[in-house]
C-alpha positions in Angstrom: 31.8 24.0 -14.3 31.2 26.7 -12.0 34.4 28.7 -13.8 32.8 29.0 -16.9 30.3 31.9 -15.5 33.5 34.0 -15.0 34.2 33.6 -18.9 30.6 33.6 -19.8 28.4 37.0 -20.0 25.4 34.3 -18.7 21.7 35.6 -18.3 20.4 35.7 -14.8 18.8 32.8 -13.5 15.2 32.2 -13.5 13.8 30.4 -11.4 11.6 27.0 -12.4 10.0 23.9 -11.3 12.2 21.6 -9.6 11.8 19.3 -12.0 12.6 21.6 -15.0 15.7 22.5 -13.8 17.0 18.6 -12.9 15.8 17.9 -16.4 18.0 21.4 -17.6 20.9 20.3 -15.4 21.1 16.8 -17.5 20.4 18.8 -20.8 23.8 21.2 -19.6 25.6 18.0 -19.1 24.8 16.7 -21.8 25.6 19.2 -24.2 28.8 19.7 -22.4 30.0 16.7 -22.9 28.9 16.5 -26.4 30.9 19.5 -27.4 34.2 18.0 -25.9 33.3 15.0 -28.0 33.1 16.9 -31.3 35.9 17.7 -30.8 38.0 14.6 -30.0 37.0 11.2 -28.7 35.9 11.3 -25.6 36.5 9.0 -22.3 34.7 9.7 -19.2 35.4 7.7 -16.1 33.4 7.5 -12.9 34.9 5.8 -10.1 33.1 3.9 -7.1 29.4 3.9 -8.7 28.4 2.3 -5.9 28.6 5.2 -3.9 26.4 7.5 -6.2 22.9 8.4 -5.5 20.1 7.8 -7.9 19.9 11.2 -8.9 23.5 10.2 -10.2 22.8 7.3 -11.4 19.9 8.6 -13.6 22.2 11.4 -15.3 24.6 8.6 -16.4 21.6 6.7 -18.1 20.2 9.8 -19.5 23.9 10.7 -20.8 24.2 6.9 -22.2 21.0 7.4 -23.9 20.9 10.8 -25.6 25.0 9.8 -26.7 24.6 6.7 -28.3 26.1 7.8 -31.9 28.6 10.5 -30.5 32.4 9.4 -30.0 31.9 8.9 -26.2 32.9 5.8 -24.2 32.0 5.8 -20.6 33.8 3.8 -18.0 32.7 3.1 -14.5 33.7 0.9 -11.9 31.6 -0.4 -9.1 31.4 -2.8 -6.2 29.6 -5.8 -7.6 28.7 -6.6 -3.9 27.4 -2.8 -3.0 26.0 -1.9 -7.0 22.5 -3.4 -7.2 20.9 -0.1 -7.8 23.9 1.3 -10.5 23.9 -2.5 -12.1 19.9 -2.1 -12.1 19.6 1.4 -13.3 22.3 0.9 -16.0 21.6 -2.3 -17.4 19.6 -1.7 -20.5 22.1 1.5 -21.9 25.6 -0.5 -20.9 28.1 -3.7 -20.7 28.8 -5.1 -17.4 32.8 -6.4 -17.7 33.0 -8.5 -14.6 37.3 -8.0 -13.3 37.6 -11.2 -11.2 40.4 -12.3 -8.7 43.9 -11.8 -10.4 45.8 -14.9 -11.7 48.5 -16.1 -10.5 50.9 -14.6 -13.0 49.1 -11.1 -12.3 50.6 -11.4 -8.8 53.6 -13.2 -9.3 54.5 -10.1 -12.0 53.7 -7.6 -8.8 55.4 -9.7 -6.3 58.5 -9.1 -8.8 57.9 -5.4 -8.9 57.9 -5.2 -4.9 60.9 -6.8 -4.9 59.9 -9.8 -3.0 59.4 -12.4 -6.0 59.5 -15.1 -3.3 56.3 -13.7 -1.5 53.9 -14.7 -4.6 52.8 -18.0 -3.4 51.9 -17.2 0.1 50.1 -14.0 -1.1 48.3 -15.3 -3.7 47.0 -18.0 -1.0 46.2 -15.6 1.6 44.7 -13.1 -0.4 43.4 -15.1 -2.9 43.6 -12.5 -6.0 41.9 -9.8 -4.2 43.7 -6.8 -5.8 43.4 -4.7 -2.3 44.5 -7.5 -0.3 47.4 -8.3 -2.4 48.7 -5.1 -3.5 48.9 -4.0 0.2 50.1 -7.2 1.4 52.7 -7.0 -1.0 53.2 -3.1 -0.4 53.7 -4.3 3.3 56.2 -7.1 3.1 58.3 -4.6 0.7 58.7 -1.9 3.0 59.5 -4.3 6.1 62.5 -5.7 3.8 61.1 -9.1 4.3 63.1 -11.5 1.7 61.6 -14.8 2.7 58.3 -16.7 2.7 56.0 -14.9 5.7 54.1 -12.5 5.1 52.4 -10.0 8.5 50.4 -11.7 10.6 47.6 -9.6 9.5 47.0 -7.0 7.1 46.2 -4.7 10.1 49.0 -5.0 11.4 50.8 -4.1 8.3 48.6 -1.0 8.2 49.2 0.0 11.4 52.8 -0.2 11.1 52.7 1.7 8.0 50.8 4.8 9.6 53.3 4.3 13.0 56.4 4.8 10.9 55.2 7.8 9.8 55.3 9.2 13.1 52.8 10.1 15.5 51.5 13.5 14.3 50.6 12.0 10.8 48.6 8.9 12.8 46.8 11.7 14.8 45.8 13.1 11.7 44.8 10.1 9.7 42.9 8.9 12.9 41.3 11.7 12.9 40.6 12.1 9.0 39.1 8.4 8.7 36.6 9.9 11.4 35.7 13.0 9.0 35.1 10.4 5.9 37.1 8.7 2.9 37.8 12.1 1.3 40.2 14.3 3.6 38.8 17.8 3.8 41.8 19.6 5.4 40.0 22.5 7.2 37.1 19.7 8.7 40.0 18.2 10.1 42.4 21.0 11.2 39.1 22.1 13.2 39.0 18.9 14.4 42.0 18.9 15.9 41.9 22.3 16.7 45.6 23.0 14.0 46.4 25.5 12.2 45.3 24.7 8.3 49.2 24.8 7.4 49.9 22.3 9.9 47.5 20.0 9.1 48.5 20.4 5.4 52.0 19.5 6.4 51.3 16.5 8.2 49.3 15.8 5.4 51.7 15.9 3.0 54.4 13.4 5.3 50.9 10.7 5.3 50.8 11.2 0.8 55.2 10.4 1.2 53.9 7.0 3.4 51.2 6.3 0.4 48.5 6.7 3.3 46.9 9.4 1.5 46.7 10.1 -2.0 45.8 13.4 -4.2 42.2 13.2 -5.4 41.4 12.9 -9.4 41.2 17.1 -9.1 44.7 17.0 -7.6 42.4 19.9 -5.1 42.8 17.2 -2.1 43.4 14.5 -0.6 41.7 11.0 0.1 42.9 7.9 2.1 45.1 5.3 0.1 42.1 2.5 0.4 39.6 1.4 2.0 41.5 -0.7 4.2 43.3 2.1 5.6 40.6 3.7 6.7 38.7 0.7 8.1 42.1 -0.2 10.0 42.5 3.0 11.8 39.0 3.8 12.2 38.6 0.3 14.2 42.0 0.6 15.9 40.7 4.1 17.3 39.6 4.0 21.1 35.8 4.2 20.8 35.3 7.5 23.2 37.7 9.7 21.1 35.8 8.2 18.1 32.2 9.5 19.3 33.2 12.5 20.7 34.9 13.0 16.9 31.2 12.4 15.7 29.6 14.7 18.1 31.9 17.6 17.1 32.1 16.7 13.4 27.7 16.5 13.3 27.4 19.7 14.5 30.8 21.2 11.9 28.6 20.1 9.5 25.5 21.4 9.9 25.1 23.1 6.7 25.7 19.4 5.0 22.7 18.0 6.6 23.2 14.4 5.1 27.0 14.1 6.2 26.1 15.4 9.7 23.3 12.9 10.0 25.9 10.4 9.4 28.2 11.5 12.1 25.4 12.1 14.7 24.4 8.4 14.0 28.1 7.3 14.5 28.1 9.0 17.8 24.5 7.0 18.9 22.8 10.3 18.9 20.0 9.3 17.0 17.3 12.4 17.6 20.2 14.6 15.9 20.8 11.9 13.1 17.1 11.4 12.4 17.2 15.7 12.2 19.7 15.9 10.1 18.4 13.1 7.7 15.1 14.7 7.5 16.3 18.5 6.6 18.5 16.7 3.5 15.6 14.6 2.2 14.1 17.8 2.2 16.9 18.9 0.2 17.0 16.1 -1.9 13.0 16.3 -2.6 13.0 20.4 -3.3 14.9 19.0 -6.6 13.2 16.4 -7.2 15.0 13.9 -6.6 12.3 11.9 -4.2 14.6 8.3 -4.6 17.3 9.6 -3.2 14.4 11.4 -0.2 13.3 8.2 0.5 16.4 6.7 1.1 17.2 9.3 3.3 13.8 9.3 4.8 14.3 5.5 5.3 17.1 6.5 7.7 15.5 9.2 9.5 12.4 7.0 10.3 14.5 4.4 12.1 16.8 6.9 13.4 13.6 8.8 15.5 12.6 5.2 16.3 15.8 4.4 18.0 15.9 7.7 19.4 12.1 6.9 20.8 10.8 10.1 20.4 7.4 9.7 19.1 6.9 13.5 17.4 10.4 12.9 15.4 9.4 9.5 14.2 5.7 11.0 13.2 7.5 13.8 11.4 9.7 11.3 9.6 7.0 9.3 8.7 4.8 12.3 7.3 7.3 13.1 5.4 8.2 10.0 4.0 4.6 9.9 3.2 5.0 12.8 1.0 7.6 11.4 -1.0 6.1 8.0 -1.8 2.5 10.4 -2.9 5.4 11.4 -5.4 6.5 8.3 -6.5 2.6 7.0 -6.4 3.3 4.3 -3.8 0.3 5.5 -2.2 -0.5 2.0 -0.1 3.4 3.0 1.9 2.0 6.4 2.3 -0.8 5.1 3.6 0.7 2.9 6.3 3.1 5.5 7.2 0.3 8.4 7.6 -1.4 6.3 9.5 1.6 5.3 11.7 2.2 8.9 12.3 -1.4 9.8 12.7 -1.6 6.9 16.0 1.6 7.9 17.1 0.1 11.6 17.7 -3.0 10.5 18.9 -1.4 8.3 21.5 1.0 10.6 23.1 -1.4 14.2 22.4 0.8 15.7 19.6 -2.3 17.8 18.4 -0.5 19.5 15.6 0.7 15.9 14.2 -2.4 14.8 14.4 -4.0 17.5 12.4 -0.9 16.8 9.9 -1.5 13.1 9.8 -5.2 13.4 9.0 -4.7 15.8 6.1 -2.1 14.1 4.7 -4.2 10.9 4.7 -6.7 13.0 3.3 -4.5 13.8 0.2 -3.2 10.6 0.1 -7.0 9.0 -0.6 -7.8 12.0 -3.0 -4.7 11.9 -5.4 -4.8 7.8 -5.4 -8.5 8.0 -6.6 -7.7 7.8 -10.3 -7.3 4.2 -9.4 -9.6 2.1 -9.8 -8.1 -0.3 -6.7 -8.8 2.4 -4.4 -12.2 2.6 -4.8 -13.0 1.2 -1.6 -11.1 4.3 0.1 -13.6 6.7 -1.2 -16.4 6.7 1.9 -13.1 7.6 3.6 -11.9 10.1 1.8 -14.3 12.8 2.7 -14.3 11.8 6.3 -10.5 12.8 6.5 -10.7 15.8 4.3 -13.5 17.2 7.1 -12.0 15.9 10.3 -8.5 17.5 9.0 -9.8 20.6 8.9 -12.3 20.1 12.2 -8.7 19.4 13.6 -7.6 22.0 16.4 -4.3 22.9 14.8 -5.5 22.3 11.3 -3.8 24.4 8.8 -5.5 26.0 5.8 -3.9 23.4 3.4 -6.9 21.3 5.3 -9.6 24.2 4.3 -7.8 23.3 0.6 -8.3 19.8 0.6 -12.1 20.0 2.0 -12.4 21.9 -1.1 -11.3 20.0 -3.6 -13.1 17.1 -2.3 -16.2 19.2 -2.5 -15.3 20.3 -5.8 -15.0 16.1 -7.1 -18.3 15.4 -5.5 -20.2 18.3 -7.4 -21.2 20.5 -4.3 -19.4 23.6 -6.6 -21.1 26.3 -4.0 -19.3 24.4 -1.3 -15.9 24.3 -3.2 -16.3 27.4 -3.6 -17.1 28.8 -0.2 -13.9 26.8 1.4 -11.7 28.0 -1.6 -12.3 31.7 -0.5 -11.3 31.0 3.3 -8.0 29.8 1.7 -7.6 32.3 -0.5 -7.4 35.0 2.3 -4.7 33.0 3.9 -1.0 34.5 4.6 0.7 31.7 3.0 1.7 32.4 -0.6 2.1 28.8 -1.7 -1.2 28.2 -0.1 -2.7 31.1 -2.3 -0.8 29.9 -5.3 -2.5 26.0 -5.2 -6.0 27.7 -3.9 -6.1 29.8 -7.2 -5.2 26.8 -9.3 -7.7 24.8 -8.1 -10.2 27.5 -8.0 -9.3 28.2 -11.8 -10.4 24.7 -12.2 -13.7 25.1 -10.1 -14.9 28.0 -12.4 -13.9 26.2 -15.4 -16.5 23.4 -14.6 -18.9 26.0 -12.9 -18.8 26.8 -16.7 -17.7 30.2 -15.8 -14.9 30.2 -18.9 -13.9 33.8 -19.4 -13.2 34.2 -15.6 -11.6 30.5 -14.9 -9.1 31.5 -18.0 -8.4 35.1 -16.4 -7.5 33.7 -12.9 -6.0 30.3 -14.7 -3.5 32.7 -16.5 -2.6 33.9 -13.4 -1.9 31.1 -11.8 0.2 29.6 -14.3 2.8 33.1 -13.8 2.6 32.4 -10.0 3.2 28.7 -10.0 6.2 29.2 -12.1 7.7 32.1 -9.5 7.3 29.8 -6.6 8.1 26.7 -8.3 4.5 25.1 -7.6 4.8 22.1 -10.0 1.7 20.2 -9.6 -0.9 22.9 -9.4 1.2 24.4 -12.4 0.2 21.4 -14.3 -3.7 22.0 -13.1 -3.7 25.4 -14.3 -2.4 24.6 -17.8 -4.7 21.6 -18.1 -7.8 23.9 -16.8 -6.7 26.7 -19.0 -6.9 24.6 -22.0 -10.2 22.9 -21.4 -11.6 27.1 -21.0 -10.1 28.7 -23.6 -11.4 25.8 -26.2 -14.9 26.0 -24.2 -15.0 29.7 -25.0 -13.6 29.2 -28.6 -10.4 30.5 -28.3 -8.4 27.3 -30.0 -5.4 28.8 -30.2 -5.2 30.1 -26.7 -6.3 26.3 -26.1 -3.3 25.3 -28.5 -1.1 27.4 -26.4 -1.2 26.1 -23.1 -1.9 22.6 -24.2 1.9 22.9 -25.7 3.1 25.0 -22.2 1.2 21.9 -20.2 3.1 18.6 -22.7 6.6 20.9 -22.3 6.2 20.4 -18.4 5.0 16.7 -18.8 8.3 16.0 -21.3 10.5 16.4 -17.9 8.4 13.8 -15.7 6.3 10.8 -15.5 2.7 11.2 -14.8 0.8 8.3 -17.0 -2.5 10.2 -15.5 -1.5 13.4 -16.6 -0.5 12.5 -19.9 -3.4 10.9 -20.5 -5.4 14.0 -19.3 -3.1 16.1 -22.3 -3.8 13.1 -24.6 -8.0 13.8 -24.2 -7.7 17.8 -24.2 -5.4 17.4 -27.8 -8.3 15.0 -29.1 -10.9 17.2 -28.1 -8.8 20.1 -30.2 -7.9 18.8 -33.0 -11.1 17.1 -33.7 -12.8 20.4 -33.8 -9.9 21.5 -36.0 -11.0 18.5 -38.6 -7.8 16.4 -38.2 -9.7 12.8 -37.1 -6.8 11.2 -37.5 -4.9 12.8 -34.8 -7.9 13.3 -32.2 -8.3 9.0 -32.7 -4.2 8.4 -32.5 -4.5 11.0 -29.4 -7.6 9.5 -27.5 -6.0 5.5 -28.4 -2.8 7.3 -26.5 -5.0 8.4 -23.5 -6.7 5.0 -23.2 -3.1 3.0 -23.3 -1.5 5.3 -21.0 -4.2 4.9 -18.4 -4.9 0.7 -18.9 -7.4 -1.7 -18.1 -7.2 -0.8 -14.2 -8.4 2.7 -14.6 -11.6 1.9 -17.2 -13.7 3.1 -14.4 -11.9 6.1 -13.3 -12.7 10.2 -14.1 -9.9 10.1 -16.7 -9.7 6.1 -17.4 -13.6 7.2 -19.0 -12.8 10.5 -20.3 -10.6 8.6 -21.9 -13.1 6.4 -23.6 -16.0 8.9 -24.1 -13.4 11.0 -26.2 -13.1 7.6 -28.5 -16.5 7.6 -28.5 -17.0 10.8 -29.6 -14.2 10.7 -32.4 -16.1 8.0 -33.8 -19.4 9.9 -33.3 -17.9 12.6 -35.8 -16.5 10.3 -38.3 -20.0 8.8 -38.5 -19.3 5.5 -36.9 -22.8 5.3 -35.2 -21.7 1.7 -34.3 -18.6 2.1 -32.8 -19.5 5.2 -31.1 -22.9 3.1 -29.5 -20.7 0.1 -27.9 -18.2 2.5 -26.4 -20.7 4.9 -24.9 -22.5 1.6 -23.6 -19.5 0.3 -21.9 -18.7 3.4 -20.4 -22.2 3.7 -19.0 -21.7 0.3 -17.0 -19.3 1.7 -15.2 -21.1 5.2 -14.1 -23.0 2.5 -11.2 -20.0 2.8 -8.9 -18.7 5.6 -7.1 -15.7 7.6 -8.1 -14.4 11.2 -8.0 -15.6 13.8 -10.4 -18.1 11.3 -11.7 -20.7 14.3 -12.4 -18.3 15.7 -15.0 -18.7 12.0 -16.8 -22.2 11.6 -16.1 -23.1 14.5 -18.2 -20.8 13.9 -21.0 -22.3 10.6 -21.3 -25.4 11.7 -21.5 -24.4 14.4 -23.7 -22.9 12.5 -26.4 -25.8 9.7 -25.8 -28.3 12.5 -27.2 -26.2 13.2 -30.2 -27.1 9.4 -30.9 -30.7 9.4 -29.7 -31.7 13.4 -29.8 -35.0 12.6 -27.4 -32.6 11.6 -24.5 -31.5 15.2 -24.7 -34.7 15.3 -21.7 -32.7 13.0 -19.5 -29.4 15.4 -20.7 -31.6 18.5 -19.2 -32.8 17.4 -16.0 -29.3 16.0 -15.0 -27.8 19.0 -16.2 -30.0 21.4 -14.5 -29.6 19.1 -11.1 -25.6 19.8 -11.6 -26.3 23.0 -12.3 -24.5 23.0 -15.4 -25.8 26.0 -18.0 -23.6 24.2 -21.0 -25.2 21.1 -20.8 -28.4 22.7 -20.6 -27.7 24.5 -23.4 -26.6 21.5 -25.3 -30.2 19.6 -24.2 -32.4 22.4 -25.5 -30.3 22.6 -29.0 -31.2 18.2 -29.1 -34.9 19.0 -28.2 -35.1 22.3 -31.0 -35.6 24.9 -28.1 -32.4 27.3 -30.0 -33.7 30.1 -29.3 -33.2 29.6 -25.4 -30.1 27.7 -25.4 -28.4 30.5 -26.9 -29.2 32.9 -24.9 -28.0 30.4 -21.5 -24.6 30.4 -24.6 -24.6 33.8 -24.8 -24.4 34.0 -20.8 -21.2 31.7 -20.8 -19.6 34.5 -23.0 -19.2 31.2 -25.5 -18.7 31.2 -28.7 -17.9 27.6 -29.1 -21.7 26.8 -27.7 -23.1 29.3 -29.9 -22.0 27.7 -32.3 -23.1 24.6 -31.3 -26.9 25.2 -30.0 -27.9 28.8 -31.9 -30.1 29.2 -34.6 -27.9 28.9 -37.8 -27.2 33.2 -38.1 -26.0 33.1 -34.9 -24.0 29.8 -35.4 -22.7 31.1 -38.7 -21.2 34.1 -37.2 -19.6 32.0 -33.9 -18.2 30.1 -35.8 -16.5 32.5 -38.3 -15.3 34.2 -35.0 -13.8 31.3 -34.2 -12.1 30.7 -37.3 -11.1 33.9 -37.4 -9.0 33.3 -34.1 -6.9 30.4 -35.1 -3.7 30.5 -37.4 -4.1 31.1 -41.2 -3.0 27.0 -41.5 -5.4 25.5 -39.4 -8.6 27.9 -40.4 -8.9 25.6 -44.2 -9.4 22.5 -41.9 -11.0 23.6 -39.5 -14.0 25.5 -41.4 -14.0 22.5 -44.7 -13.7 19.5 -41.7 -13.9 20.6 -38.3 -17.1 19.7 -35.9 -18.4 23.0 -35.2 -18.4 24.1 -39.1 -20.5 21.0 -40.5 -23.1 21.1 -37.8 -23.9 24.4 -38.6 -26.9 24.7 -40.9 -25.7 26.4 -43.9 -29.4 28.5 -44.0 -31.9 29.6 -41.7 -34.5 27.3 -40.8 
């Protein structure tokens, strides 16, 4: 309702996420529609579903949903033989009313009104109820003042006679408008024809007096009278004229990329039409709408194949690639990186090869919370170092070698690589590098800084609408604000992090909120929510991912839930499951390693040895810390606590003076409501001693 801003004093826009503002947009619409319906009933009508992209398809569902008690009734009408997707996508929030042929007393009642009563048999058997068929049919033996049984030859013919009768400036424009597309845009198709806009708009207006056009629902313009209008002119149309139409109209259109693809593909220039597809997937995924990419994608990648240029169908394919990452069909990305990636090889594109081998390389490093892709982990480093030994590597590359560091536990490496990109020109690529790097410090155990450049990050991923590093950095943020005691500021951007997950799907993310919001809130002293919380994490994640970083996570944060709620038992059969799975290989497994081991010595205090010497080989200093508090070496765990700048391990390996006044810091910190829980039932405030010892 772009009218309403001229009424409205409106703030200025800020920019977001992509997938914040989709999720706004259907939150507008929503409302909009709401308000008309509080004030009257309400029908909305959408014709042709059929021709509606998903994006379109998923507003209607999210409107059906979120109206359910308000006075709205939606109507829409769709092809059954084109709607799959809308029937699909629809199905649970609607009722399909299936409109079959017309009876015989439905067109024996129209015949009447044509004035050719006599015409109803032969029509209904020709056209055998199809409403189009008949209507026209009918329409066609009015007008040629037939009063007996025939009806045309064909209904081509009928059309064809209808658009000559209305003279042979309105058939040159029609022909030319059913070129353009079902909806008449009157300037496309002046320029076409190289008319004035007035002209055209007169001829236009003799072709709405011969019911070949009529005024769209806006009454703003016009469209073609049906479908078989424009399918008869469009194939009656000398095939030359028709490409050259396409050629013209393609490039007219440039600015519509997905219109001019079409028209480029008409005209059997496919390297344009593969182009043209491409730049409006882009489009399409820039708002998030990675169905309606792929579709488009699934266009341009035949397109370039037809065209049989190898660099356009490996650009096609990469970027296809990207978009299934997005929609987690990592096994198509897979096959089309690596389609791409031979395609380059074979005909010496060096920069598509660089391309290809990163993009396989992120491919294999965000599909390893799998458990099925185990077997691509010996890979996965491979392609993370030969994209960036590639000659026309890029410094995304550099970031991907670092983060692959980083999950294998070489944090000097991580960190070395992480600087070369940070130096980079490229402010996205300087955005991601200080997300990830926020996340590196934060398991370097270097929490006062990670939160500092985390904080950062999370301003500059929402100014250049970064999503998924945004969601690292609020995930990171939390997990250092809680390790240096700062629960609230861990309360914060846990909520900032499950506002941003409330507008997508990301099970693994979800379940990564689900296991930061247990670890909280069981140091708060609310066990009942840190259990609900870590059950959530472990459901959201499934049987398929019990051997993954988060899948155990996942289960050690069970475990140590029923660790504080004394369940010795429980807490002993979960941590022994978890451990039969720490055999196999799998990203980030140091991090689980030595929380295994960790919470292990809380049941058995003398395996706090093993605890130390892993930790010290990871070069952790909190788990150290943690091992020399188990084997009653305070004194010297509190001063590698006191080096963290950590008041939550203070508390958790001092002597009890020092504990005590941690952990009164702490409380001191948090809201007036939680500190009565948190000091009467929370972790921290029962293990420390209440005197010296």
């Amino acid at each position: 309702m772009p009218d309403l801003r001229k009424l409205l004093d409106l703030p200025a826009y800020e920019r977001a996420p992509a997938e914040l503002r989709r999720r706004r947009s259907f939150e507008a619409v929503t409302s909009f529609v709401r308000g008309l319906a509080d004030q009257q009933p309400l029908l909305l009508v959408v014709d042709d579903l059929h021709l509606a992209g998903a994006s379109t398809l998923e507003l209607l569902h999210f409107l059906l949903r979120r109206l359910a008690g308000d006075r709205v009734l939606v109507a829409a009408t769709v092809r059954a033989e084109e709607g799959a997707e809308a029937l699909s996508t629809l199905a649970d929030t609607g009722r399909v009313l299936e409109l079959g042929p017309l009876p015989a007393e439905a067109v024996a009642e129209l015949a009447r009104r044509f004035g050719v009563a006599g015409l109803a048999g032969p029509v209904l058997e020709r056209a055998r109820g199809h409403t189009l068929f008949t209507v026209e049919a009918l329409r066609a033996a009015a007008e040629a003042g037939q009063d007996q049984a025939g009806i045309p030859a064909s209904l081509r013919d009928a059309v064809l006679a209808r658009a000559r009768r209305a003279g042979p400036e309105v058939e040159s424009l029609l022909r030319a408008a059913v070129v353009a597309g079902a909806a008449v845009d009157l300037e496309v198709v002046a320029a076409l024809l190289e008319l004035p806009v007035e002209v055209a708009a007169a001829r236009a207006e003799r072709a709405l007096a011969a019911r070949l056009l009529v005024e769209d629902e806006a009454g703003t313009g016009y469209e073609l009278a049906n479908d078989l209008v424009r399918e008869v002119l469009y194939q009656t149309s000398p095939r030359p004229t028709r490409v050259t139409r396409h050629r013209r109209l393609a490039g007219m259109l440039a600015d519509r990329p997905e219109a001019a693809a079409g028209h480029a593909a008409a005209a059997g220039n496919w390297a344009a039409a593969a182009t043209a597809w491409m730049a409006a997937a882009a489009n399409a995924a820039g708002s998030y709408a990675n169905r309606d990419a792929e579709r488009l994608l699934d266009r341009a990648v035949g397109a370039a194949a037809r065209a049989g240029d190898p660099a356009l169908e490996a650009g096609a394919r990469l970027d296809r690639g990207r978009v299934l990452v997005a929609l987690g069909g990592y096994q198509a990305a897979f096959a089309d990186q690596e389609r791409a990636l031979a395609l380059a090889v074979e005909h010496g594109l060096e920069e598509l090869e660089a391309a290809a081998l990163e993009q396989l390389g992120w491919t294999a490093y965000y599909h390893r919370d799998s458990a099925a892709a185990s077997e691509l982990r010996p890979q996965v480093q491979e392609l993370a170092e030969r994209a960036v030994a590639a000659r026309r590597a890029g410094p995304t590359a550099r970031l991907l070698a670092a983060r692959m560091r980083h999950a294998e536990g070489d944090l000097a490496g991580a960190r070395a690589a992480f600087d070369t990109v940070l130096g980079e020109p490229d402010p996205a690529t300087q955005t991601a590098g200080q997300a990830y790097l926020g996340l590196l410090l934060e398991h370097g155990d270097r929490f006062a800084e990670a939160r500092a450049v985390l904080d950062r990050s999370i301003d500059a991923c929402r100014a250049a609408g970064l999503f998924r590093p945004m969601l690292t950095s609020c995930f990171a943020a939390t997990l250092a604000c809680a390790n240096l005691g700062d629960l609230r500021g861990a309360l914060d951007r846990l909520a900032l992090l499950e506002r941003m997950l409330a507008e997508v799907e990301d099970r693994f993310y979800h379940a990564r909120a689900a296991t930061a919001g247990s670890w909280l809130w069981r140091e708060l002293g609310d066990l009942g929510r840190a259990r609900a919380l870590a059950d959530q994490a472990v459901d959201l994640l499934g049987p398929a991912t019990i051997g993954t970083h988060p899948g155990l996570h996942a289960q050690l944060a069970l475990a140590e839930t029923a660790l504080v709620a004394g369940d010795d038992a429980e807490a002993a059969a979960l941590l022994e499951r978890a451990g039969g799975q720490l055999g196999r290989p799998f990203g980030y497994r140091w991090r689980v390693e030595l929380r295994h081991a960790e919470l292990a010595s809380r049941l058995d205090p003398p395996a706090a040895e093993g605890l130390l010497q892993l930790a010290r080989a990871y070069g952790s200093t909190k788990y150290q810390a943690l091992a020399l508090a188990r084997l009653g070496r305070r004194p010297e765990a509190a001063e590698l606590a006191g080096a963290c700048g950590s008041d939550y391990l203070l508390a958790q390996v001092a002597p009890p003076a020092q504990a005590r006044a941690a952990t009164e810091r702490i409380a001191a910190g948090l809201p007036a409501a939680l500190r009565p829980s948190f000091l009467e039932n929370g972790y921290l405030a029962r293990a420390v001693p209440r005197k010296d010892s």
